[in-house]
N, C-alpha and C positions, 0 to 999 in steps of 0.2 A: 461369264465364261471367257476368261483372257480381255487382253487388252486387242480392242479392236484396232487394227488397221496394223498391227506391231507387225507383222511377218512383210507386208508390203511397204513400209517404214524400213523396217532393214534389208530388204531385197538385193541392195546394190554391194552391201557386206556380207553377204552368203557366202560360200562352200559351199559347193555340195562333192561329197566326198563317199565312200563306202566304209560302211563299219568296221572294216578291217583295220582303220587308221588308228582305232580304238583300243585295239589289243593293249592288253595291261593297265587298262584304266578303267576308273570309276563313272557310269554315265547317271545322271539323274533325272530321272522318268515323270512326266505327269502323271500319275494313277487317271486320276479322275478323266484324262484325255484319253487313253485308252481305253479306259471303261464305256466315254460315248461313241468311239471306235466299235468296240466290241458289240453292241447292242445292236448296231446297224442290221448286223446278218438275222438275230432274232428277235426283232422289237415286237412282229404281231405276238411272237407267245410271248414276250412278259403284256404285252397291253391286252392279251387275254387272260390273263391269270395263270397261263401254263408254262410250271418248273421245264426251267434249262440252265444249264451252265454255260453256253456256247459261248459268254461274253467270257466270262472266265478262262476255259479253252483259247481262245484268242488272245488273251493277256498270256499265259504261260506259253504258248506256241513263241511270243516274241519272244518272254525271260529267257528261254532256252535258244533262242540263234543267237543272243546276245549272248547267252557264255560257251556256246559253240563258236564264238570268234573272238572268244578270249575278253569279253567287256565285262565289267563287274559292274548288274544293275543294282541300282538305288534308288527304289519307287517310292515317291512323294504323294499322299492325298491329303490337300490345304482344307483348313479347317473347315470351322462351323457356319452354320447361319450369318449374315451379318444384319444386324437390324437397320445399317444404312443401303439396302440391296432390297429392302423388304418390296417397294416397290416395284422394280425389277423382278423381283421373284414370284407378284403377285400376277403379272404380265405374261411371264411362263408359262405359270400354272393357267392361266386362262386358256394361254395358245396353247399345250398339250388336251386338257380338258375339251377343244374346240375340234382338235387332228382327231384326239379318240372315237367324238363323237363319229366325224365324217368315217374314219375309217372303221368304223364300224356296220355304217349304213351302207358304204362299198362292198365289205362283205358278205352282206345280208343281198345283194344284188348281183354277186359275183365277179365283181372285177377286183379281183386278190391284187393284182400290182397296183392301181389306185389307193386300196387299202393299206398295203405294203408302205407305199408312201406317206401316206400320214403317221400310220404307226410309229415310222422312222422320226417323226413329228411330236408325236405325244408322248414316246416310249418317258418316263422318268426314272432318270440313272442315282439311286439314293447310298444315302452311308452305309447301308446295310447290304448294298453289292460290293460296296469298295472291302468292308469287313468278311465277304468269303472269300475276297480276293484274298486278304492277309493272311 
């Protein structure tokens, strides 16, 4: 998930600017960053099983102030599997598989924000969200 430390690596070459700088240009989007964005606000219902768009909502709510200011997005989701991440990926899925658990068992005891918190942990953001995105 990105290269670690890069934003604190380039910190001292920032901008920080308002999108308005943007007008008349093309900007290219991480899909996939947006989409663990977006799940934030509804992770317990996808790690309960219950249908929501609300990550989806969140992605176009951005696509639209970006061409409310005149920015022409170009949203990018990088590819597949890599079988040199396999390990990394196994690691993941341990610690989502781990958050689910606990926040599950908060739930069942009623501390929702405990819960909330792991969800945010376990939720898994797959191709097949990024594909109702498209």
């Amino acid at each position: 998930m990105g290269i670690s430390g890069l934003l604190q690596a380039l910190r001292d070459v920032m901008d920080y600017v308002s999108v308005e700088e943007f007008r008349g240009k093309t900007a290219a989007i991480d899909g996939y960053a947006w989409l663990h964005k977006g799940v934030y606000a509804c992770s317990t219902e996808l790690c309960l099983g219950k249908k929501t768009d609300r990550y989806i909502k969140y992605i176009m709510d951005k696509i639209d102030m970006l061409l409310k200011m005149g920015v022409i997005p170009y949203m990018v989701f990088d590819g597949d599997y890599l079988p040199m991440k396999a390990g990394k990926e196994e690691e993941r899925a341990a610690s989502r598989k781990k958050n689910l658990k606990r926040g599950v068992e908060y739930l069942k005891n009623g501390n929702s924000r405990a819960a909330h918190n792991c969800f945010v942990k376990a939720v898994d953001v797959t191709p097949e969200m990024a594909f109702e995105v498209i």
